[in-house]
FITIMI-986544 format. One record per residue (C-alpha): chain; residue number from 1; x negated, y negated, z negated. Coordinates in steps of 0.2 Angstrom, whole numbers, m for minus. Example, Ala and Ser with C-alpha at 12.3 -4.5 7.8 and 13.67 -1.06 7.14 Angstrom:
// residues 2
<r 'A',1,<m62,22,m39>>,
<r 'A',2,<m68,5,m36>>,
// end
This chain:
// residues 152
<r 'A',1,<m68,26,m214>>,
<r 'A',2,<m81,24,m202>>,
<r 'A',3,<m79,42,m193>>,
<r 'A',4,<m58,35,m189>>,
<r 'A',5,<m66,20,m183>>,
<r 'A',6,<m78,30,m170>>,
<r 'A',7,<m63,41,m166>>,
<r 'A',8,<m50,25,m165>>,
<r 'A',9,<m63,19,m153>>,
<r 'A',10,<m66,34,m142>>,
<r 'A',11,<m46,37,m141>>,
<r 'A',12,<m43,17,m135>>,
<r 'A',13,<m59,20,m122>>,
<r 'A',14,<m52,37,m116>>,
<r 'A',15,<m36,29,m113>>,
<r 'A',16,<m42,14,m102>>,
<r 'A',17,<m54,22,m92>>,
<r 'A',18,<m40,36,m89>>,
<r 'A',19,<m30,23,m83>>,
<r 'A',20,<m43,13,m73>>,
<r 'A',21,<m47,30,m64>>,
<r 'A',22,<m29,33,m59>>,
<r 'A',23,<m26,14,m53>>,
<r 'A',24,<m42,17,m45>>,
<r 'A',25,<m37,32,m35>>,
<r 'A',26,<m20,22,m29>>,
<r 'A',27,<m31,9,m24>>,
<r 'A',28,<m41,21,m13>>,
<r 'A',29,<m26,30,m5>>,
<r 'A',30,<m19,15,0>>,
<r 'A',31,<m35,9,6>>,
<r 'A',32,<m38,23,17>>,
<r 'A',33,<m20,20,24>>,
<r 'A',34,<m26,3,28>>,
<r 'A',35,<m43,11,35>>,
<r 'A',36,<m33,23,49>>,
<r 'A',37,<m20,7,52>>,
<r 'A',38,<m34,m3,58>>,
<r 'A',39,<m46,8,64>>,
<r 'A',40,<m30,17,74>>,
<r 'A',41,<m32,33,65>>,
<r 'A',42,<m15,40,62>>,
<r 'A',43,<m24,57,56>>,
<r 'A',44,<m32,46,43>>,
<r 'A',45,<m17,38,38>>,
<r 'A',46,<m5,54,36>>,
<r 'A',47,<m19,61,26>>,
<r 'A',48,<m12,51,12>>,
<r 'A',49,<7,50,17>>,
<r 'A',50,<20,62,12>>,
<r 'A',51,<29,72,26>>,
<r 'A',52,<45,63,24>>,
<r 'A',53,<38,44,20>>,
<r 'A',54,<52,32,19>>,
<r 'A',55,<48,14,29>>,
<r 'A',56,<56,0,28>>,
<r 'A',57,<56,m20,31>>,
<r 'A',58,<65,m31,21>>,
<r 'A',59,<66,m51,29>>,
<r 'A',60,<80,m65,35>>,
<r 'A',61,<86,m66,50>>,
<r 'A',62,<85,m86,59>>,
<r 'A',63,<103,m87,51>>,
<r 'A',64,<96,m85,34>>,
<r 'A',65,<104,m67,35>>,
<r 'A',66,<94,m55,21>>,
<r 'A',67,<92,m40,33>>,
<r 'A',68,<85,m22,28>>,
<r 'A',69,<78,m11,42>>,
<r 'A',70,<73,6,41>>,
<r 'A',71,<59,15,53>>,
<r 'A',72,<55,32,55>>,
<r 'A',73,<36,35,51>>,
<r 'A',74,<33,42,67>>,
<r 'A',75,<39,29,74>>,
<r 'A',76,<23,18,67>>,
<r 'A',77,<10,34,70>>,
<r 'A',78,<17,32,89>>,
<r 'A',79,<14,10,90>>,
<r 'A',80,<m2,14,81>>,
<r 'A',81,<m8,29,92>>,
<r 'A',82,<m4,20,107>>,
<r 'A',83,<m10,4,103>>,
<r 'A',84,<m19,m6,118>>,
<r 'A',85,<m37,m6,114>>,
<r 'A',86,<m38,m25,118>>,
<r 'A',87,<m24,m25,101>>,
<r 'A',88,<m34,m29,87>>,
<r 'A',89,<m22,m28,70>>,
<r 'A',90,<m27,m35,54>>,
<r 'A',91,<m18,m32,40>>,
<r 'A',92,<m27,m42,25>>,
<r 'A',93,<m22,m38,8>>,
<r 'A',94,<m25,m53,m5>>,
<r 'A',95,<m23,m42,m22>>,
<r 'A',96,<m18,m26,m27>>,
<r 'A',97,<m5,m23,m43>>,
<r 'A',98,<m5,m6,m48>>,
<r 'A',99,<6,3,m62>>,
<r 'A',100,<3,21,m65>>,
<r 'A',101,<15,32,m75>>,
<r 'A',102,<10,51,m74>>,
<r 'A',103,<14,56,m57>>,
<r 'A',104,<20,41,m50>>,
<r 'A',105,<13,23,m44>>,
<r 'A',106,<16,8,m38>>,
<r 'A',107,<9,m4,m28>>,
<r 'A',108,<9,m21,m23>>,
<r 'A',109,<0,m30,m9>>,
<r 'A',110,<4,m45,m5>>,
<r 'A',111,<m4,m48,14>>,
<r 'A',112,<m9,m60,29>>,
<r 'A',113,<m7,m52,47>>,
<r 'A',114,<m17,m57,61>>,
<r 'A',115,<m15,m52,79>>,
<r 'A',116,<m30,m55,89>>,
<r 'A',117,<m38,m64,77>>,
<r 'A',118,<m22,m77,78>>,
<r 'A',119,<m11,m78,61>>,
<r 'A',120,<4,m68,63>>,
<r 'A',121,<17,m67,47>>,
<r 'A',122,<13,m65,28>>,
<r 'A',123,<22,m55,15>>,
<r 'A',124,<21,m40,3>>,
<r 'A',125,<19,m22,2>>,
<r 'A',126,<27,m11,m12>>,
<r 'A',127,<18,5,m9>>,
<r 'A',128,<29,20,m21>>,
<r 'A',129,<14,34,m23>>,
<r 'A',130,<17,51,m30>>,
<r 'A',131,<2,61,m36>>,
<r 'A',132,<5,79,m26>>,
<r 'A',133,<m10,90,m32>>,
<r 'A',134,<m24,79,m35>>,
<r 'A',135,<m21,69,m22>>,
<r 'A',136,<m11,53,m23>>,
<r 'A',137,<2,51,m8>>,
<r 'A',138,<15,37,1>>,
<r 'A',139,<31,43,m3>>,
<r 'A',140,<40,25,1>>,
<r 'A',141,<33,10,7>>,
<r 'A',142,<45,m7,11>>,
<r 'A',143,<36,m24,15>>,
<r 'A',144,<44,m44,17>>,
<r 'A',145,<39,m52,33>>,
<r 'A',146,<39,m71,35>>,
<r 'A',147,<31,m85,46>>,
<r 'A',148,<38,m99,35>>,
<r 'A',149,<31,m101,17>>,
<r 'A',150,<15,m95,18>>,
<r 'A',151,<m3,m103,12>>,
<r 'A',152,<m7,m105,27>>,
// end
């Protein structure tokens, strides 16, 4: 009895740190996104996108309109690259909610962005990972934008 306790035990423990390792790693890939966005480091942040990333921006329009737009990723490496160096972008995540099956992740991020130090717009980012190798990787990412309705 006490030998499938222990066992019972170690199974549950296994199983949570497993899980906590994978979140863990999500976190980190979408950290390092981040990292290369703010530091303008567009090798940095394509070190954890996939080649054929899928980027889009889901808000409404001044008409109360539900508009979906979508960019191609070079088209943010470019703003990024050639970002003016007297730019400063802050994207500020507030919490992370990540669910990990297998190969595939989410993310959530809800965020603040400031520009210049002056608030910008809030919203959130759903980050879809897929774990190619050992390495976790953007496969889509779509985020809200909004001036109004935020904690501010």
């Amino acid at each position: 009895m006490t030998r499938a306790i222990f066992y019972l035990a170690l199974l549950i423990t296994s199983a949570i740190f497993g899980q906590t390792s994978q979140e863990f790693e999500v976190k980190a890939a979408v950290d390092t996104f981040f990292e290369g966005f703010h530091k303008g480091d567009t090798t940095l942040m394509k070190s954890v996108m996939m080649d054929k990333v899928l980027l889009q921006t889901a808000y409404k329009s001044k008409e109360g309109k539900d508009i979906l737009v979508t960019d191609e990723p070079e088209k943010l490496i470019n703003a990024i690259a050639n970002r003016p160096e007297d730019q400063k972008w802050d994207e500020r995540l507030l919490d992370y909610s990540i669910q990990v099956d297998g190969n595939m992740a989410n993310a959530w991020t809800p965020y603040e962005f400031w520009f210049n130090d002056t608030f910008s717009h809030c919203g959130v980012n759903s980050f879809q990972l897929f774990k190619d190798g050992e390495q976790w990787k953007i496969i889509y990412l779509i985020d809200t934008r909004r001036r109004s309705t935020c904690e501010k």
